[in-house]
C-alpha positions in Angstrom: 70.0 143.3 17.9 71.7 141.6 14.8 74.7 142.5 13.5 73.5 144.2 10.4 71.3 146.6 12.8 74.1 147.5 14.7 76.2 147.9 11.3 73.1 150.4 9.7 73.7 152.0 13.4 76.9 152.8 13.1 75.9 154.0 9.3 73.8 156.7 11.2 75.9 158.0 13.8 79.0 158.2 12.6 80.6 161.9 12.2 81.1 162.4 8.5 85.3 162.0 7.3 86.2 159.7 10.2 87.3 156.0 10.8 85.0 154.8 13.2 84.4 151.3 15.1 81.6 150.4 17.8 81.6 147.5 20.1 78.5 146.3 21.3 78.6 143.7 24.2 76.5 142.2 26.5 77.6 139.8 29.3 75.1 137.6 31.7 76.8 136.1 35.0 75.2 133.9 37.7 76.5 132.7 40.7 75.7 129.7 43.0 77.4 129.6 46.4 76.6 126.0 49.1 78.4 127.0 52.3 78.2 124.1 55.2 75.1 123.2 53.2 73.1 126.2 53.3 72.8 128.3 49.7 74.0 131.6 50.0 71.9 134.3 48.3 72.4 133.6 44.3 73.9 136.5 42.2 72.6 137.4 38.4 73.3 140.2 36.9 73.0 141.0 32.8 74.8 144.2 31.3 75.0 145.7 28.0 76.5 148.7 26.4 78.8 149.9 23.5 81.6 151.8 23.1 82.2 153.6 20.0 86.2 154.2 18.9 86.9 157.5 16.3 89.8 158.3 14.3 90.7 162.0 12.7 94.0 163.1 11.6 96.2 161.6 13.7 94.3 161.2 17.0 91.9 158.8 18.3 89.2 159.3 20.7 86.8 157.2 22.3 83.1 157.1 24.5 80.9 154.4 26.1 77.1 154.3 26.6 74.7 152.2 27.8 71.9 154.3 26.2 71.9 152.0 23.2 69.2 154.2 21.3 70.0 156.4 17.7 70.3 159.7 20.3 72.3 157.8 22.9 75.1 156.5 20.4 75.1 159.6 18.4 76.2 161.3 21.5 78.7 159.3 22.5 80.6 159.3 18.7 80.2 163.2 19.2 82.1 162.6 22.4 84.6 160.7 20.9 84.9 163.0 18.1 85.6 165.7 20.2 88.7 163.7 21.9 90.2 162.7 18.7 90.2 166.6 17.2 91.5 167.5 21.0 94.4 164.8 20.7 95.6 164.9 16.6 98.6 166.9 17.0 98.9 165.7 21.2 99.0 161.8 20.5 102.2 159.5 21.4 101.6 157.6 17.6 99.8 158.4 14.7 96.6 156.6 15.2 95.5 156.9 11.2 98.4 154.2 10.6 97.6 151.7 13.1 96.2 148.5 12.2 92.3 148.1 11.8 90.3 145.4 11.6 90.3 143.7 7.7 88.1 140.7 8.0 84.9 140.5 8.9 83.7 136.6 11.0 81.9 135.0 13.2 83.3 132.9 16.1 81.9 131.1 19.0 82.4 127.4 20.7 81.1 124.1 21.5 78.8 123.8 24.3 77.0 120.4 25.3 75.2 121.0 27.9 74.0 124.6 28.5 73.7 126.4 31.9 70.4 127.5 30.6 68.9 123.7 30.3 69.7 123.1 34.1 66.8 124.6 36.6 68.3 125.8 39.4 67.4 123.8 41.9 69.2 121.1 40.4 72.2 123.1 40.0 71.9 123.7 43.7 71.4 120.0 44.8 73.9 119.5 43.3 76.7 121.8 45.0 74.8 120.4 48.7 75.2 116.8 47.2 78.9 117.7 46.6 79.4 120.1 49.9 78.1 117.5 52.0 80.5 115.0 50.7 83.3 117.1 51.8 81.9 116.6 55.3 82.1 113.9 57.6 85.0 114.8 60.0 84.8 117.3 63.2 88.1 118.6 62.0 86.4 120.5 58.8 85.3 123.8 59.7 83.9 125.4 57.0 83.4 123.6 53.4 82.5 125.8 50.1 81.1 124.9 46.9 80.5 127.3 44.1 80.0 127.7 40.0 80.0 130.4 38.2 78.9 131.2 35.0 80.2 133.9 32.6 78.3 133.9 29.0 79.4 137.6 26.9 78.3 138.4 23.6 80.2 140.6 21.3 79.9 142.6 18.3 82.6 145.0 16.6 81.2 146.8 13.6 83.5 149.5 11.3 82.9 151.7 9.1 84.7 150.1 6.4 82.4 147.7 6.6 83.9 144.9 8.8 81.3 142.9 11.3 82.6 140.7 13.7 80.4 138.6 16.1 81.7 136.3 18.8 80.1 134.5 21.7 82.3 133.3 25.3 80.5 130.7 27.7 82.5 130.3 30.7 82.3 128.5 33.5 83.8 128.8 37.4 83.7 125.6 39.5 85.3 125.8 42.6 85.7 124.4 46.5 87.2 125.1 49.2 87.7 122.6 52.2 89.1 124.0 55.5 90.9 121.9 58.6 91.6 123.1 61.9 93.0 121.1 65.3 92.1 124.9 67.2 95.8 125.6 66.8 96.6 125.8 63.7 94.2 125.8 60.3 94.9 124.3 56.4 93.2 124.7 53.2 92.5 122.9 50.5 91.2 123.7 46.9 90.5 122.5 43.4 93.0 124.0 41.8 93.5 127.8 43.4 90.7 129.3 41.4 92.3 128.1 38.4 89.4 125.9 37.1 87.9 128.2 34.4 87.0 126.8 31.4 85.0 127.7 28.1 82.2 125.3 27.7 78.9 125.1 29.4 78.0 122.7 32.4 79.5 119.6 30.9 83.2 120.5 32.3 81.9 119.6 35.5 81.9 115.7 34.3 85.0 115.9 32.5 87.4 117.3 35.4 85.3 115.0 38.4 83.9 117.6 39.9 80.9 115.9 41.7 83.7 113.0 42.6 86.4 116.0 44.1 84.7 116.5 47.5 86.0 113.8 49.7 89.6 113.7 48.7 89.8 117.2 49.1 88.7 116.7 52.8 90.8 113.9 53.1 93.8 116.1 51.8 92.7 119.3 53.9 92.9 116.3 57.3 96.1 115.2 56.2 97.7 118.2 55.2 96.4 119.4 59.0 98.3 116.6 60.8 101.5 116.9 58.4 104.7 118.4 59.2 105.9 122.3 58.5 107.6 121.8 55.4 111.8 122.2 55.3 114.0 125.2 54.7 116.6 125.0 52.3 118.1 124.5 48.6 116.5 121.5 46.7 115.2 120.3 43.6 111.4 120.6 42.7 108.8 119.2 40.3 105.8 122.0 40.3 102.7 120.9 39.0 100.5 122.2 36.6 97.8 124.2 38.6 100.9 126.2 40.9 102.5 126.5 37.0 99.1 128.6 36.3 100.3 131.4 38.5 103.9 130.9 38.2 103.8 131.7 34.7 101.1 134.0 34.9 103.1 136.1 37.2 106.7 135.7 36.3 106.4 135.7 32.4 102.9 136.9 31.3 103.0 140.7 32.9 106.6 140.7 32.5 106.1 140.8 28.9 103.1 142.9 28.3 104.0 145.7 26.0 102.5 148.6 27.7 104.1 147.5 31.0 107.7 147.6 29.4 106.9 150.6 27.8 105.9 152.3 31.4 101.8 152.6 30.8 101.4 150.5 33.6 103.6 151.9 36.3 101.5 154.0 38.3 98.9 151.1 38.9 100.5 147.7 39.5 104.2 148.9 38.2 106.5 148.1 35.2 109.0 145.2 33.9 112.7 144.3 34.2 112.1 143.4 30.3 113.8 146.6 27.9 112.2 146.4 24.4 116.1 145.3 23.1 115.5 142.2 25.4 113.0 141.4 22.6 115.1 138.9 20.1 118.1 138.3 22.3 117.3 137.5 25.9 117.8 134.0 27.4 114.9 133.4 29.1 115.2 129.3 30.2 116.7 126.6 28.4 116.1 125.3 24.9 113.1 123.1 26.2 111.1 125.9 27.3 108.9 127.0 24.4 105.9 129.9 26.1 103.3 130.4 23.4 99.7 132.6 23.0 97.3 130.3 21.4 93.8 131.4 20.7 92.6 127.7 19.2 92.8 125.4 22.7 89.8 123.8 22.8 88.1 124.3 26.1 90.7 127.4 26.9 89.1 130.4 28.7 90.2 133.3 25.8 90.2 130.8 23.0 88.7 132.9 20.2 88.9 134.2 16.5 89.9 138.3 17.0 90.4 140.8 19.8 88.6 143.5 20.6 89.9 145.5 18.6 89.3 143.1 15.5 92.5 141.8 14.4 92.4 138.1 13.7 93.7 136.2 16.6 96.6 133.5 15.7 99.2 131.0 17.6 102.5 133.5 18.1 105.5 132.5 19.9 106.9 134.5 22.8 109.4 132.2 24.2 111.2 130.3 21.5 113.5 127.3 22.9 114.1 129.2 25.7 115.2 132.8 23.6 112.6 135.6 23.8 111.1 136.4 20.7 108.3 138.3 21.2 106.3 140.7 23.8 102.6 140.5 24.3 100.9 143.8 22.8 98.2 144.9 20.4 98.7 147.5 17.8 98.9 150.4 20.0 101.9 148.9 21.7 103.6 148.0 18.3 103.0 151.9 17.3 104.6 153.3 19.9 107.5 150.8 19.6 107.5 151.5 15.7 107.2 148.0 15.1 103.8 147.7 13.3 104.8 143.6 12.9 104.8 143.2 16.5 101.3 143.9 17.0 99.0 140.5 18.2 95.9 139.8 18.3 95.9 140.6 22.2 94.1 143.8 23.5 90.6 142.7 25.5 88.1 144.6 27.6 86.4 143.9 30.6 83.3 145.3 29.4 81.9 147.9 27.1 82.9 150.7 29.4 86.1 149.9 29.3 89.3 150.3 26.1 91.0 146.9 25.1 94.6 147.2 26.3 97.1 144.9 26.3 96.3 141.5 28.2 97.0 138.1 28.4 94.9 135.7 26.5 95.5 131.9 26.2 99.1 131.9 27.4 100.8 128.2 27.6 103.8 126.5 28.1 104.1 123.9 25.6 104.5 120.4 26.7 107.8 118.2 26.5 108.6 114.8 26.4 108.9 113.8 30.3 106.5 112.0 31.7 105.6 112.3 35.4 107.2 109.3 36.7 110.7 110.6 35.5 110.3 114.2 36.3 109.7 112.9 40.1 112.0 110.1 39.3 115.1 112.1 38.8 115.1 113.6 41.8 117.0 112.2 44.9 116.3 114.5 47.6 113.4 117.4 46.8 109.5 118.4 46.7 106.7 118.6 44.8 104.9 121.9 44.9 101.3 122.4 43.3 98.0 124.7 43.9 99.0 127.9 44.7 97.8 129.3 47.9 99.8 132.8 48.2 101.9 135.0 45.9 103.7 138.3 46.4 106.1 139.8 43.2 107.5 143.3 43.2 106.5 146.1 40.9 108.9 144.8 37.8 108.1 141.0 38.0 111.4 140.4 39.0 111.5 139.1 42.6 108.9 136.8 43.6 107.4 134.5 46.4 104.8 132.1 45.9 102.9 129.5 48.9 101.2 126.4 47.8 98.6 124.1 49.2 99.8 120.9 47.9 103.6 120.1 49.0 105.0 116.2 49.4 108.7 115.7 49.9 110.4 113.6 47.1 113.2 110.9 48.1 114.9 108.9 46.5 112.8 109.5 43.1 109.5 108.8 44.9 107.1 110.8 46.7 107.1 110.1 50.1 105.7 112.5 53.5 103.3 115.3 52.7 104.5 118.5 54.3 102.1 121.7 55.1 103.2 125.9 54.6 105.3 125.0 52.3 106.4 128.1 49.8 109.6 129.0 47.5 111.1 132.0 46.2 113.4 133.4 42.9 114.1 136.1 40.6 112.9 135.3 37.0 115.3 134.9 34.9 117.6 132.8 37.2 114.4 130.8 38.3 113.7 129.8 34.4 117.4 129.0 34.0 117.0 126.2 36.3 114.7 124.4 34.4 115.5 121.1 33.3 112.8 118.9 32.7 109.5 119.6 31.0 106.2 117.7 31.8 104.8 115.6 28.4 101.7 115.8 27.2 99.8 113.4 29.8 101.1 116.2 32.5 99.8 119.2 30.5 96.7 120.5 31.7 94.3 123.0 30.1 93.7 126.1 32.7 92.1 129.4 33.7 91.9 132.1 36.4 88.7 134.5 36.2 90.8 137.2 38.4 93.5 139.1 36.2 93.5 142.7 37.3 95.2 145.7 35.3 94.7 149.2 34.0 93.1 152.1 35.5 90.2 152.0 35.6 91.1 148.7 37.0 90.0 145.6 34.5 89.4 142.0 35.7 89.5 139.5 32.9 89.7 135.5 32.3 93.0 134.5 30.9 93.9 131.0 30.0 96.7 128.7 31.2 97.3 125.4 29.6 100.4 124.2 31.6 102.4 120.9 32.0 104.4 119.7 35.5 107.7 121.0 35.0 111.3 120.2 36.8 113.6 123.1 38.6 116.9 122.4 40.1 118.2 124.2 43.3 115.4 126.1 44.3 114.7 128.1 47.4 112.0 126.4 49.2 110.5 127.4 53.1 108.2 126.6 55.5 106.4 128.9 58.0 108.9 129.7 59.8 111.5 130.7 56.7 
């Protein structure tokens, strides 16, 4: 259906004296899984629906359907109706003075080489081709290859007359190499499940995906053989696919909105962040600047608005290391009456589900080290990269993190690869000890297809685009710390 139908639809069904919004998606995934060389059963599933928003006085209700008909959506804005007239004197904020959507686009991205132009038995040859490669040595017990493919179509209609349409191609690669010696097992990745990207299925040539099998046996062997990596206090570089999660965790849910105002304690808890934090905290040092930036090319929630239509833009949360800013939509900023603090932030899962506040394209901007002097400045330490564990308690304050990848640096070089390796912090402290970040030739564009919030629970993308950065003094273990 075009946008202009589903415009004249909402025309229709809307009840008369209201403010009233629907958002039509649909979303097609497909799944390809190569296991020891045999294809799993493949996954494809299409879904669409709408959900239809409605404003009276000062409440807000809302209903989804996936009976897309005149008579299925007219119910649905009756059931909304009948939420917003229960709520209008019941509501936390005045929803007639939030922010609605004031410009009406159309956005979508580049893609080269469309899943859709590929038969699939070429896509599967090509996971054997590159499972098989990962083969070779007794010592690998199982080897996985898998893409995944993520294409969602959106369209937001109001009814003052705003149309938005907007189209996400995403893509999953991953693989998974395990090593055992019947004592003791290791696993290696391509990147933790951090590999997402918007694009179609020419991503898989620009990060050597075909070319990744046999080093990542050769790295699940020698991580096997290597020694338990060393407790103690030391100096770290961590690299850009363990920054994914590190930042994901210890900054990104710390400084959603609805967490620090309480919304999200019952489900997966709260933030050591107060709302006066915002404007006068020291998060890290001056060369730490943590943005949200819609406009990365190739970025998994690169885009032009939010789901609930307000025009997505670059906005600073962490300004030379002082934080500036929270991450929330325009509910947030109502209830914190701070209209000017809403972002173009809030995202659904799908149609059945309300935008809430969620991380988008969130990035640490690159500095001016390059690699060889963020390793280089280090006389005795380790280099930590690909997470393979994490654990952080209910207000993203104490955390604990494993990695895959772990090589001990001396003497400004890296030297003996060390296995089990993990470290541990508290935020604020942890970002304190920055003191180096990664240039631009370190900085790598990111994504994990497996952030859960909300209840109902919600799994979205969200985009990382990280760089390697430098810590001094930090906690690091092995397996038996």
């Amino acid at each position: 259906m075009t946008p202009h139908e589903i415009q004249e639809l909402l025309g229709r069904i809307a009840p008369r004296g209201t403010w009233c919004s629907l958002r039509w998606v649909e979303t097609h995934s497909e799944n390809l899984t190569v296991r020891d060389g045999m294809l799993l059963p493949p996954s494809s599933t299409s879904d669409r629906g709408a959900m239809i928003t409605v404003v009276t006085g000062e409440g807000q209700g809302i209903a989804a359907t996936s009976d897309l008909s005149v008579g299925g959506l007219y119910q649905a804005a009756r059931v909304a109706l009948d939420w917003a007239q229960a709520v209008s004197d019941r509501g936390v904020v005045d929803f007639s003075k939030a922010p609605r959507p004031m410009k009406s686009g159309n956005w979508n991205h580049p893609v080269t080489h469309s899943w859709d132009e590929a038969s699939p038995a070429d896509l599967v040859d090509r996971l054997k081709s590159i499972c098989q490669s990962m083969g070779g040595d007794e010592r690998i017990v199982q080897r996985v290859v898998s893409l995944a493919r993520s294409k969602t179509e959106t369209t937001l209609v109001t009814t003052d007359g705003v149309t938005i349409q907007q189209s996400h191609d995403r893509l999953i690669p991953w693989m998974q190499a395990l090593a055992s010696d019947g004592s003791d097992v290791q696993s290696k990745s391509n990147g933790g499940r951090s590999d997402a990207q918007l694009g179609g299925l020419e991503i898989l040539d620009q990060i050597g995906f075909d070319q990744m099998g046999s080093s990542l046996r050769e790295d699940a062997i020698e991580t096997l053989l290597a020694p338990v990596c060393p407790n103690g206090v030391m100096d770290a570089v961590i690299g850009p696919a363990q920054m994914v999660l590190q930042v994901h965790e210890s900054i990104g849910h710390a400084l959603e909105l609805d967490r620090i105002l309480g919304d999200e304690r019952n489900y997966a808890g709260t933030s050591f962040v107060k709302d006066s934090d915002l404007g006068s905290l020291r998060w890290g040092p001056e060369i730490l600047d943590v943005v949200i930036d819609p406009g990365v090319e190739g970025e998994v929630c690169s885009t032009g608005f939010d789901d609930e239509g307000l025009e997505a833009e670059k906005v600073s949360l962490i300004d030379k290391g002082l934080l500036v800013r929270g991450i929330g939509g325009s509910l947030s900023a109502q209830r914190m009456e701070n209209p000017e603090a809403a972002m173009a932030v809030t995202r659904a899962c799908s149609w059945n589900r309300p935008p809430i506040d969620r991380m988008a394209n969130l990035n640490v901007e690159p500095g001016e080290t390059p690699m060889t002097d963020l390793i280089g400045g280090i006389e005795k330490g380790i280099w930590l990269d690909v997470n393979s564990s994490w654990s952080i308690d209910d207000r993203r304050w104490k955390f604990q993190f494993g990695v895959e990848d772990a090589r001990l640096i001396e003497n400004g070089e890296l030297t003996t690869r060390v296995k089990d390796a993990g470290y541990r912090s508290t935020t604020i402290p942890f970002w304190n000890s920055l003191d180096a970040v990664g240039d631009r030739e370190t900085w790598q564009v990111r994504g994990t297809p497996n952030c859960g919030k909300g209840e109902p629970n919600q799994m979205v993308f969200v985009g990382h685009a990280m760089p390697a950065c430098r810590f001094r003094g930090l906690e690091v273990f092995g397996r038996e710390g």
